[in-house]
VMD Tcl script that draws the C-alpha trace (Angstrom):
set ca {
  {-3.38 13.51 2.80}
  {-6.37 15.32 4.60}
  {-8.90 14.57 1.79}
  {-7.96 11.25 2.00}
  {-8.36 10.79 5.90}
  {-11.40 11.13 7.45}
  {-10.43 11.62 10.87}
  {-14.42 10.84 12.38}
  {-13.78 7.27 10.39}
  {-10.87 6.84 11.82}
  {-11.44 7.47 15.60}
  {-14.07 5.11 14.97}
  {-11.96 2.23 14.15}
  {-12.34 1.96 9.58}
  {-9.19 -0.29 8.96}
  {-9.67 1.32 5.56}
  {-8.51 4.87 6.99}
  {-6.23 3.17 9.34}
  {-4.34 1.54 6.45}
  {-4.39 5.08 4.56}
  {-2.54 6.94 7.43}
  {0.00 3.97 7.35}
  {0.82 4.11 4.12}
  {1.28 8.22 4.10}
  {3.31 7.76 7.16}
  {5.14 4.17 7.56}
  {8.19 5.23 5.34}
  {8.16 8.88 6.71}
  {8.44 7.60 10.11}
  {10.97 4.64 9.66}
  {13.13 7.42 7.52}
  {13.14 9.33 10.91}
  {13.64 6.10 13.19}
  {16.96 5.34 10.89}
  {18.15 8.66 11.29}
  {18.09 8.27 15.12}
  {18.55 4.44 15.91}
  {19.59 1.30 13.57}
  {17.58 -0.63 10.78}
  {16.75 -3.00 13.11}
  {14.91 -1.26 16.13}
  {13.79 1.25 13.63}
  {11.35 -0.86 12.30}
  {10.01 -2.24 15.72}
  {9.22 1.34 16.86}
  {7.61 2.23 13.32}
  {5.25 -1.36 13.97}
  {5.11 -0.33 17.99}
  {3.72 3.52 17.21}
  {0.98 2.69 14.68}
  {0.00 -0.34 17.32}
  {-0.18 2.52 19.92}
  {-2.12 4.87 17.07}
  {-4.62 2.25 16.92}
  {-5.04 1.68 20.20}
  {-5.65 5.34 20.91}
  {-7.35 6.26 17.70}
  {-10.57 7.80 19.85}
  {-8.26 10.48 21.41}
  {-7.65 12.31 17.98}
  {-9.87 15.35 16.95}
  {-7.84 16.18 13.80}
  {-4.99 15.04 11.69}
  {-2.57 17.49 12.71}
  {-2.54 15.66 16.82}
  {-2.37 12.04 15.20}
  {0.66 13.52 13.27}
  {2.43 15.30 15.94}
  {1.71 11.72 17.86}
  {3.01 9.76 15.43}
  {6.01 11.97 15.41}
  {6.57 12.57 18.99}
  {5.89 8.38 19.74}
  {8.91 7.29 17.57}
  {11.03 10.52 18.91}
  {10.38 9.12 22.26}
  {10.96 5.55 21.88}
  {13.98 6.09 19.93}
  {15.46 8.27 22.33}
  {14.47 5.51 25.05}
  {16.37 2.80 22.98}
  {19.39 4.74 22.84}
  {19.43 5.62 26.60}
  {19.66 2.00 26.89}
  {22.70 1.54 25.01}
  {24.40 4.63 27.00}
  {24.60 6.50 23.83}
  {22.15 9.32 24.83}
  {24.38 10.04 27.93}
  {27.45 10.58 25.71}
  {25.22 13.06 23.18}
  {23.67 15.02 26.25}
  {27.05 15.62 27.89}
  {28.37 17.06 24.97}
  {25.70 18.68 23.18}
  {22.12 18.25 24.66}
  {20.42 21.35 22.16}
  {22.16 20.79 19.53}
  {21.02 17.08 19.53}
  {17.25 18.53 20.17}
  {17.99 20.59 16.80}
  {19.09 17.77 15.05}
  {16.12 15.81 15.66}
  {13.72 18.93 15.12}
  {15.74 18.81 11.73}
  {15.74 15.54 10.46}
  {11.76 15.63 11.68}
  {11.51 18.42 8.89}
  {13.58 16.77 6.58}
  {11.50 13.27 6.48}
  {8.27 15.65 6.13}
  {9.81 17.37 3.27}
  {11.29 14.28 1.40}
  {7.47 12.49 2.09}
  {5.73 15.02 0.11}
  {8.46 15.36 -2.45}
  {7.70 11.82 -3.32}
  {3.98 11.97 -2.65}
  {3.91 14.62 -5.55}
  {6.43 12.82 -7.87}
  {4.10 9.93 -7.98}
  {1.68 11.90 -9.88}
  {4.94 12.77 -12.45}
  {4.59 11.10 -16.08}
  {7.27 8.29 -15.61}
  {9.83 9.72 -17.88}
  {10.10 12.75 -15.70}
  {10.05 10.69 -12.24}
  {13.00 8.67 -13.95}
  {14.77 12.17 -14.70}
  {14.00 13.56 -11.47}
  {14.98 10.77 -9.59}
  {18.11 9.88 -10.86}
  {18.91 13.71 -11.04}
  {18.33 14.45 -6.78}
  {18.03 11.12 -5.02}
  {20.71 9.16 -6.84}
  {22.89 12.63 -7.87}
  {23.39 11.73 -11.27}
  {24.46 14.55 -13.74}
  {22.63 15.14 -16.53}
  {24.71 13.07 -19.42}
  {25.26 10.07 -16.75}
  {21.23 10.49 -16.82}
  {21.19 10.57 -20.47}
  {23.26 7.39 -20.62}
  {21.23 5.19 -18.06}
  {18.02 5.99 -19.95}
  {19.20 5.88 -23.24}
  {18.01 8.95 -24.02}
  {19.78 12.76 -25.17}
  {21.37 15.35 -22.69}
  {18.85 17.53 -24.07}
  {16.09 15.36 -23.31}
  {17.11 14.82 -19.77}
  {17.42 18.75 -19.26}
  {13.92 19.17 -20.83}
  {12.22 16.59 -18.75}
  {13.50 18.26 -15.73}
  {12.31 21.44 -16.55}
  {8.71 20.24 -17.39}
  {8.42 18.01 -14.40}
  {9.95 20.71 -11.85}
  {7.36 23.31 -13.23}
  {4.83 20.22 -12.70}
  {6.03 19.57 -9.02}
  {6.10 23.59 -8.40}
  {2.52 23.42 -9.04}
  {1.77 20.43 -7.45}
  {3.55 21.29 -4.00}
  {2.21 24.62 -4.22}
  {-1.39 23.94 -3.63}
  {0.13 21.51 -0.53}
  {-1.71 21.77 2.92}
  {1.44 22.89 4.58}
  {2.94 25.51 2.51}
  {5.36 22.97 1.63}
  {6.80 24.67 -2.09}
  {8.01 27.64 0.34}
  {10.12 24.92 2.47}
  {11.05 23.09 -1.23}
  {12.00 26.46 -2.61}
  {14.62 27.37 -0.06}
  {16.00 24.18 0.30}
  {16.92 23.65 -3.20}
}
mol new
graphics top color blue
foreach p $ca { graphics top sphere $p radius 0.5 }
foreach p [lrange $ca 0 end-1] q [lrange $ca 1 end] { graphics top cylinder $p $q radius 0.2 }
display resetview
């Protein structure tokens, strides 16, 4: 994602790396909203943040702030929406840090899951299929098998060749992110 944002270009207003940062970041952040809020006002905070990333492009010196912005923006207006609804009050009577932790968690969670499928993308498509149907869908290996039409041996081959593919992938990642992958699987 930093190669591919020029953050001079985009405090100067190029829709181009504008559109880039949304695309990186739209499902990462609406993931988050969902996790706080419902589908509905999820979506309106996603649209409302990148309107207010646009609109303050000029303050950003490096893609680290415009993250933590992006981050802290929906945080914020998602905690806002549910002090409306007198949800917030019942969470902070009962739990306040814990809730903080939550949040701080699902934050990582989103980051993780965004580069997971960042670096799937660049799978052959017969892995992806494997993978995916494997750890987002929690299919074993012979229910696997069976919705591809392929052999169990196949499936547990095409697994192993595109997890040593994502090991490399993620471990050349800006954030150290095959340490966070490695632990949490």
């Amino acid at each position: 994602m930093s190669d591919a944002v020029d953050i001079r270009k985009f405090k100067e207003g190029n829709i181009e790396v504008f559109k880039t940062v949304f695309e990186v970041y739209h499902q990462r952040l609406h993931s988050f909203a969902l996790s706080i809020i419902g589908e509905k006002e999820a979506e309106d905070v996603v649209q409302d943040t990148f309107i207010k990333l646009w609109e303050r492009r000029s303050s950003f010196d490096n893609l680290y702030a415009l993250k933590v912005f992006l981050y802290l923006t929906v945080k914020n207006a998602c905690l806002n929406i549910l002090r409306h609804q007198k949800v917030v009050q019942d969470h902070e009577k009962k739990m306040p840090v814990d809730q903080e932790q939550d949040l701080l968690h699902k934050m990582i969670k989103t980051e993780v899951i965004g580069e997971v499928r960042l670096a799937l993308a660049q799978l052959p498509e017969s892995y992806r299929r494997v993978i995916y149907l494997s750890y987002f869908e929690d299919k074993g290996n012979q229910e696997a098998a069976e919705l591809l039409n392929i052999s169990i041996n196949t499936v547990k081959t095409q697994k192993l060749r595109g997890f040593k593919i994502l090991r490399t992938i993620l471990r050349h990642s800006p954030e150290g992110l095959f340490i966070l992958l490695y632990k949490l699987l």
